[in-house]
Legacy VTK file of the C-alpha trace (Angstrom):
# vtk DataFile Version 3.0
C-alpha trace
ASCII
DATASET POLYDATA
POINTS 404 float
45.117 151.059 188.411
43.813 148.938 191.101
42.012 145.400 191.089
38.938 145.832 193.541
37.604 142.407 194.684
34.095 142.507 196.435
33.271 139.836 198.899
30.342 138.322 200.386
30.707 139.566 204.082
31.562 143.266 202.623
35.339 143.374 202.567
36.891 144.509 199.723
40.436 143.445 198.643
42.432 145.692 196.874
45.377 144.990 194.311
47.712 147.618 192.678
48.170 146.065 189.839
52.040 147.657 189.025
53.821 146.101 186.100
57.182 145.635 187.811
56.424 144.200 190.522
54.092 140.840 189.152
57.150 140.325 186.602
58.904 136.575 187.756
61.785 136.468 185.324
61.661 132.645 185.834
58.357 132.368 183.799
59.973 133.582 181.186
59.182 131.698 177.737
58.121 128.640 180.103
54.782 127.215 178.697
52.534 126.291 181.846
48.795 126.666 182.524
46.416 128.884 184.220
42.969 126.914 185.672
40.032 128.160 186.551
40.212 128.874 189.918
38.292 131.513 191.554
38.292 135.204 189.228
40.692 137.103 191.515
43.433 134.353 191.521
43.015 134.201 187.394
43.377 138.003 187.131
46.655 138.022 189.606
48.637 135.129 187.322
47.268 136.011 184.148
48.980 139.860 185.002
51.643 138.098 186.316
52.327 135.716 183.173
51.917 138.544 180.804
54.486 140.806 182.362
56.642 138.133 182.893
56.513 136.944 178.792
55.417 133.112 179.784
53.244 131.235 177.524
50.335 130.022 179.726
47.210 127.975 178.672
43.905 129.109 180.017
41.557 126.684 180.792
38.506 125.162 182.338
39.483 122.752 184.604
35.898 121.036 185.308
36.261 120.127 181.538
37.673 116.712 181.906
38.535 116.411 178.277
40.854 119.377 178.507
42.287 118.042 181.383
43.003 114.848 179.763
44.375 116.445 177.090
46.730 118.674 178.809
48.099 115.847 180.884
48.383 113.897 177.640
50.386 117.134 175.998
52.827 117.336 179.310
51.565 120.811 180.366
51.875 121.408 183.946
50.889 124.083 186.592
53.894 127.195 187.141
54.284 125.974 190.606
54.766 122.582 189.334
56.569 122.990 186.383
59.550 120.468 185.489
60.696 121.724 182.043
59.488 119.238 180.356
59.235 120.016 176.303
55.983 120.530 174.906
54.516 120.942 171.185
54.104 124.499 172.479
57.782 125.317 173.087
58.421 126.673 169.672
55.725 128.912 169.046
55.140 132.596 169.383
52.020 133.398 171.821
51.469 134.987 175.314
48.148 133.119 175.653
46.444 129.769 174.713
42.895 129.797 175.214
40.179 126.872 173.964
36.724 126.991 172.113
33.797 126.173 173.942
33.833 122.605 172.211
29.967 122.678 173.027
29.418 120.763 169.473
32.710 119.139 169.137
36.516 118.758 170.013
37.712 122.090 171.479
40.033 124.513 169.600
43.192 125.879 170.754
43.651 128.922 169.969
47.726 130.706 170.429
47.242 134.448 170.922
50.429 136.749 170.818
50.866 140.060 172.529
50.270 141.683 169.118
46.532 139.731 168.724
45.923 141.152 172.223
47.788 144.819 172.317
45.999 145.758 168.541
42.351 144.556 169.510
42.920 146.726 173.087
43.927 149.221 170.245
40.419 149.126 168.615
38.354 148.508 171.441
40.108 151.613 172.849
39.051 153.627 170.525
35.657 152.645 170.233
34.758 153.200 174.014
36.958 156.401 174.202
33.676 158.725 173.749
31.446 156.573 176.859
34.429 158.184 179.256
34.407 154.890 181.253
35.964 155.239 184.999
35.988 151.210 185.834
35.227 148.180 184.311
32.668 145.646 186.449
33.310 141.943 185.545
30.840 139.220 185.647
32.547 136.882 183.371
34.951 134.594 183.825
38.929 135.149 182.604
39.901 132.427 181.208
37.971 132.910 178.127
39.086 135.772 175.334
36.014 137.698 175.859
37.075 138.080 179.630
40.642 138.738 179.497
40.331 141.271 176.764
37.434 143.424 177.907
37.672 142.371 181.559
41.748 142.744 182.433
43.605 144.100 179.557
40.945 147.153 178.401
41.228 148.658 181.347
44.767 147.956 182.450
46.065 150.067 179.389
43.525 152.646 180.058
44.113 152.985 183.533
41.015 151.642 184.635
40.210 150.256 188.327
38.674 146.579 187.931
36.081 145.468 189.845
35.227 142.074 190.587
33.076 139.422 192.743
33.143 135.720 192.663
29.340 135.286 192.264
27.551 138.849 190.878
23.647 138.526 191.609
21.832 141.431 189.688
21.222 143.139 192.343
24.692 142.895 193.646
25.620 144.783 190.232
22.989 147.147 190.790
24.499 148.273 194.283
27.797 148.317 192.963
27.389 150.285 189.389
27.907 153.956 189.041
28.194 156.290 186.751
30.779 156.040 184.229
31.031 152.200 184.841
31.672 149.339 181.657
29.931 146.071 182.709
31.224 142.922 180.608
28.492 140.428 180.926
26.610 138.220 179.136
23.325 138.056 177.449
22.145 135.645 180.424
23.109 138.244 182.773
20.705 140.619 180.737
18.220 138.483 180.933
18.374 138.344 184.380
18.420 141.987 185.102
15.246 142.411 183.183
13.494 139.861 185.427
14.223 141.622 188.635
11.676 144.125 190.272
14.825 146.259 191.432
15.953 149.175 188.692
18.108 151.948 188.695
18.965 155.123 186.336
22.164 153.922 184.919
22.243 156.327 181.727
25.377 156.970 182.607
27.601 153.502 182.219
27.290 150.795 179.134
26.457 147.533 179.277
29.074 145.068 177.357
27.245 141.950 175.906
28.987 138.929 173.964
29.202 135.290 173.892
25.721 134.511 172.280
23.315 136.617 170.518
21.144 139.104 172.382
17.202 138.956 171.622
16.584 142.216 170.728
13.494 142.512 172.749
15.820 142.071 175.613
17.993 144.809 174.590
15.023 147.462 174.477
13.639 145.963 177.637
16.762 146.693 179.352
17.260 150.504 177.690
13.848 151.253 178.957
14.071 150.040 182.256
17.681 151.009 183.333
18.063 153.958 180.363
21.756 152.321 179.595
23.018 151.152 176.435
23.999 147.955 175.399
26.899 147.393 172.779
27.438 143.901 171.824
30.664 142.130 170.260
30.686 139.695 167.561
33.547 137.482 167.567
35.234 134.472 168.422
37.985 132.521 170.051
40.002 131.958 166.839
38.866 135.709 165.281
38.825 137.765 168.292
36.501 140.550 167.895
34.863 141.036 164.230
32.335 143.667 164.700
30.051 145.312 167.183
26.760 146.885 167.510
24.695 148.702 170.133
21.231 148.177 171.469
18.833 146.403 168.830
21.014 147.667 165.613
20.128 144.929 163.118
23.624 145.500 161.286
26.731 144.926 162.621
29.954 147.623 162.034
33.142 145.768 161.480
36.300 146.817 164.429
39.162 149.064 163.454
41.842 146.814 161.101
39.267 144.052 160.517
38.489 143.028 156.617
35.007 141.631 155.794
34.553 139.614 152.886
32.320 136.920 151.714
32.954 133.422 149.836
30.034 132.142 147.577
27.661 130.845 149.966
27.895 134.111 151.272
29.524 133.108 154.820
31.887 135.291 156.452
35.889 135.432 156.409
37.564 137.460 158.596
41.063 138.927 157.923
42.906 141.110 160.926
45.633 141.522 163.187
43.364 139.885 166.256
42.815 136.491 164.288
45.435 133.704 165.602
48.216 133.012 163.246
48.161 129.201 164.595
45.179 126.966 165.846
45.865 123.629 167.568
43.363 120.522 167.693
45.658 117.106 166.478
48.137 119.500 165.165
49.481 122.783 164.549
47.403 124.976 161.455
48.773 128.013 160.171
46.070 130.410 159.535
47.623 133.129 157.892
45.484 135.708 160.024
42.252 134.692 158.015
39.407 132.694 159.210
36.826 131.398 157.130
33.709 131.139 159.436
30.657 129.403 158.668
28.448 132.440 159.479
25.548 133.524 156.919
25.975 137.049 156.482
24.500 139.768 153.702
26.788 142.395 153.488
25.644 146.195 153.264
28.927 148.458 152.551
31.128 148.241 155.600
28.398 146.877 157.662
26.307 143.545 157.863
23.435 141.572 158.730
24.294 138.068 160.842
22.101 135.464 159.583
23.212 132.811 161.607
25.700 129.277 161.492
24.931 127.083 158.883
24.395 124.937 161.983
21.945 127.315 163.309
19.893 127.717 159.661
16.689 126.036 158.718
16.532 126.469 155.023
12.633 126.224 153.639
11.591 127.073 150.518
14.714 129.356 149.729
14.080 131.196 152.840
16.744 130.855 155.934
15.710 130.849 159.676
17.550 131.440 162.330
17.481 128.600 165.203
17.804 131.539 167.425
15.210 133.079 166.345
13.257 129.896 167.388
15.120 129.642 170.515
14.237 133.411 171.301
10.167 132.655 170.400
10.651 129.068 172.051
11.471 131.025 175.389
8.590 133.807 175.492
6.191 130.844 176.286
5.483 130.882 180.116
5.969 127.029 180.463
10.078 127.119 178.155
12.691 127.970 180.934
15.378 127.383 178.307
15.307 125.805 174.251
17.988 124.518 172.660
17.869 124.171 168.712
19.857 122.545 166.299
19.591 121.685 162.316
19.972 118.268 161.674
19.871 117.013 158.194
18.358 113.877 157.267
18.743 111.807 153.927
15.538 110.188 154.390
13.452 113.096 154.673
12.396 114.944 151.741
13.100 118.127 153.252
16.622 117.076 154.147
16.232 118.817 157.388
15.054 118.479 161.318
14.716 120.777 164.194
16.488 119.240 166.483
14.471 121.225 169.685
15.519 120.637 173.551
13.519 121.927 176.349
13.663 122.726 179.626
9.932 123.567 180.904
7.927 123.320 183.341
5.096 121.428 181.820
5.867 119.253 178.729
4.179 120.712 175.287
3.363 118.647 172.619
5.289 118.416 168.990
2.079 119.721 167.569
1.477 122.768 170.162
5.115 123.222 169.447
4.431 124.003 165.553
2.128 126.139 166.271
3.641 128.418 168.190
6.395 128.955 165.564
4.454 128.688 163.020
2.323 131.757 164.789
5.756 133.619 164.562
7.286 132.190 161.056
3.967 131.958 159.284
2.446 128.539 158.046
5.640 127.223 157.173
6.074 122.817 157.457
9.301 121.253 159.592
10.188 117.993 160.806
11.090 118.462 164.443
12.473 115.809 166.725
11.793 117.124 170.161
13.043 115.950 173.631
12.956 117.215 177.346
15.903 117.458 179.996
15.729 118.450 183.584
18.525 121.288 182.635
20.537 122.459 179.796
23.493 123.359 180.960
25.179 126.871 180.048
29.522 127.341 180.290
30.955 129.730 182.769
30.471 132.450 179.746
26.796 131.427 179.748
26.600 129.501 175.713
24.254 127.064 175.875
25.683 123.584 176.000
24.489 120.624 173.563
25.366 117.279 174.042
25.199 114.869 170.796
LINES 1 405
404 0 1 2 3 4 5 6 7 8 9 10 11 12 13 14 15 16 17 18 19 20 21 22 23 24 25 26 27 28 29 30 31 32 33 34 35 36 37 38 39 40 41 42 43 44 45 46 47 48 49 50 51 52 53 54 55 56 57 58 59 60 61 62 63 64 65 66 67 68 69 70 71 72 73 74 75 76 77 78 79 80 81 82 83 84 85 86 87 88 89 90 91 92 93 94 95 96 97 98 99 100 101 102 103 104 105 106 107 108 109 110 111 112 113 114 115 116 117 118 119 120 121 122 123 124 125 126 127 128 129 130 131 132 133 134 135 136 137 138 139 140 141 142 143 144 145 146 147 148 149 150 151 152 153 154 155 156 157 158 159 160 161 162 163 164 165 166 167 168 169 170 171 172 173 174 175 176 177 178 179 180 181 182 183 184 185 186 187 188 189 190 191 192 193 194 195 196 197 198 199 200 201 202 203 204 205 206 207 208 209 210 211 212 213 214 215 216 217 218 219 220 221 222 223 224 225 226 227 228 229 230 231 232 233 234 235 236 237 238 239 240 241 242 243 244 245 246 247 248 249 250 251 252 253 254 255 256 257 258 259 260 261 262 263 264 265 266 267 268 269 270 271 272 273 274 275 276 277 278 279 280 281 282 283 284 285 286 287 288 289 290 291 292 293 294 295 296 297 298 299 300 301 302 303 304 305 306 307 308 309 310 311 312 313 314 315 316 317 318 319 320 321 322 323 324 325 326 327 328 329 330 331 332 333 334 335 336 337 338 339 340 341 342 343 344 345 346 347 348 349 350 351 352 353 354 355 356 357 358 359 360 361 362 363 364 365 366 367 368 369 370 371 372 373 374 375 376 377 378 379 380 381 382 383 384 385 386 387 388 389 390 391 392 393 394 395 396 397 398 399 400 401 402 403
């Protein structure tokens, strides 16, 4: 298989991507990091690291927390490694990689070859029947969703990667063929819609993950490109939990992964993909079972994703989804981007706030703000603090980033 990197000025370079030869018995068992430089450089060392058995930690490194922390944990670059010891040393894993953090402290998360090789197992099987000739990469590597679906899918299929720094939509467009798996983002969906520019691509499948997908997008999309869109459910701790494909409302649990519920009915995962240790002040031995704090109803081996119980507006018995409201927020010609949180509040006698940021270009009131979910939602009554910012900001995987 070969690693096809598109440039700017039209150049392509082009790297065999050959087992034997990336192998540097020298990084063996050595714990060192992996930045985020540009896409091609991740894919080359993160190949290289995982033939060679080192232990690397992937990472943003315009995060200055994580920076911090790393410098604070003695984990250096490969180049610049001195042996020192690290809390690391001891443990079994190929791969560190962190949560988002976007509401808190970031998450390590230790993945082994086994986590990695059993989920390419699954997702293997589940794209078998789409025949897929080359994965097209618009995310970024240092994240689970991208080195799973973006490097190591197609490396033990056999699959050519392609790649470019910076894909515009139509940039993809050009470049997408028949036969072709594009791991993106809901963002990137988003922006595909908006263009004037469309293409027959009936052919390929779209690969969506990292946030929810509004549904409406989905059969926006399928009508104006004819393609399908499957979308994973997971997370950094989990890896992938289930999957779905265009606006399916439930979602089908991966080969090997257990479903069950505890008594608020939020999920808990159980399979071979879920980190056996986590890492925030210390080391915490999961057991290869995560309980989330997702609302879920189940419905035999499938289910229904409610939402986070930070993402749930509870009225009157009822939950709401806070993307739901983000989703009806962002049909309104003047909302670029919302951003919506549940706060809860002692002093209220509802207990809880939508916590609402905009980006718009004109500034709506709290009251023409009501009404427009309460159009959607029917004549339901919230407490909503509600504030505007120039820009919420979005990761490299395109979440939506709040700041307390």
């Amino acid at each position: 298989m070969h690693l096809k990197v598109y440039n700017d000025c039209g150049s392509i370079n082009s790297h065999k991507i050959n087992k034997n030869e990336f192998i540097n018995k020298e990084y063996k068992n050595k714990v060192s990091y992996i930045s985020s430089s540009s896409k091609e450089i991740n894919a080359l060392n993160i190949f290289k690291s995982y033939f060679s058995d080192a232990k690397s930690i992937l990472f943003d490194d315009t995060n200055k927390l994580l920076v911090k922390k790393l410098q604070t944990l003695n984990i250096s670059s490969f180049e610049n490694n001195t042996n020192t010891s690290t809390i690391f040393d001891d443990k079994e894993f190929s791969f560190v990689y962190f949560t988002s953090g976007s509401t808190g402290e970031s998450t390590a998360a230790l993945k082994t070859k086994e986590n990695i090789e059993s989920e390419i197992k699954a997702l293997s099987l589940l794209l078998k029947k789409y025949n897929i000739k080359r994965v097209i990469v618009t995310v970024p590597f240092i994240h689970i969703y991208g080195s799973l679906t973006g490097l190591f899918y197609p490396y033990f299929n056999d699959i050519d990667i392609i790649l470019k720094e910076h894909f515009l939509p139509n940039d993809l467009l050009e470049i997408c063929d028949d036969h072709s798996l594009v791991v993106t983002t809901p963002l990137y969906i988003k922006a595909l819609n908006k263009i004037s520019t469309s293409k027959d691509l009936s052919k390929s499948l779209f690969l969506s993950s990292t946030a929810p997908l509004d549904p409406k997008e989905a059969k926006d999309f399928n009508k104006k490109f004819s393609c399908s869109i499957m979308q994973l459910f997971g997370s950094t701790e989990t890896g992938g939990i289930a999957y779905k494909v265009n606006d399916e409302v439930l979602w089908t649990a991966l080969e090997n992964v257990t479903i069950e519920t505890n008594e608020k009915n939020e999920l808990k995962v159980k399979s071979p993909f879920v980190s056996k240790y986590l890492y925030e002040n210390e080391f915490k031995d999961t057991k290869q079972e995560i309980q989330t704090f997702d609302f879920i109803e189940k419905d035999g081996n499938k289910f229904k994703l409610i939402g986070r119980s930070s993402q749930i507006l509870k009225i009157a018995g009822k939950r709401y989804s806070t993307i739901q409201i983000e989703n009806i927020l962002e049909e309104q010609e003047e909302i670029n981007k919302a951003l919506v949180y549940v706060k809860n509040d002692r002093n209220s006698l509802r207990g809880e706030i939508l916590d609402i940021t905009l980006e718009a270009s004109e500034e709506l009131s709290i009251k023409k703000i009501k009404k427009i979910l309460q159009s959607e939602l029917s004549n339901l009554k919230f407490l909503i603090d509600l504030k505007y910012v120039s820009e919420i900001k979005t990761s490299a995987i395109g979440k939506k980033l709040w700041i307390n």
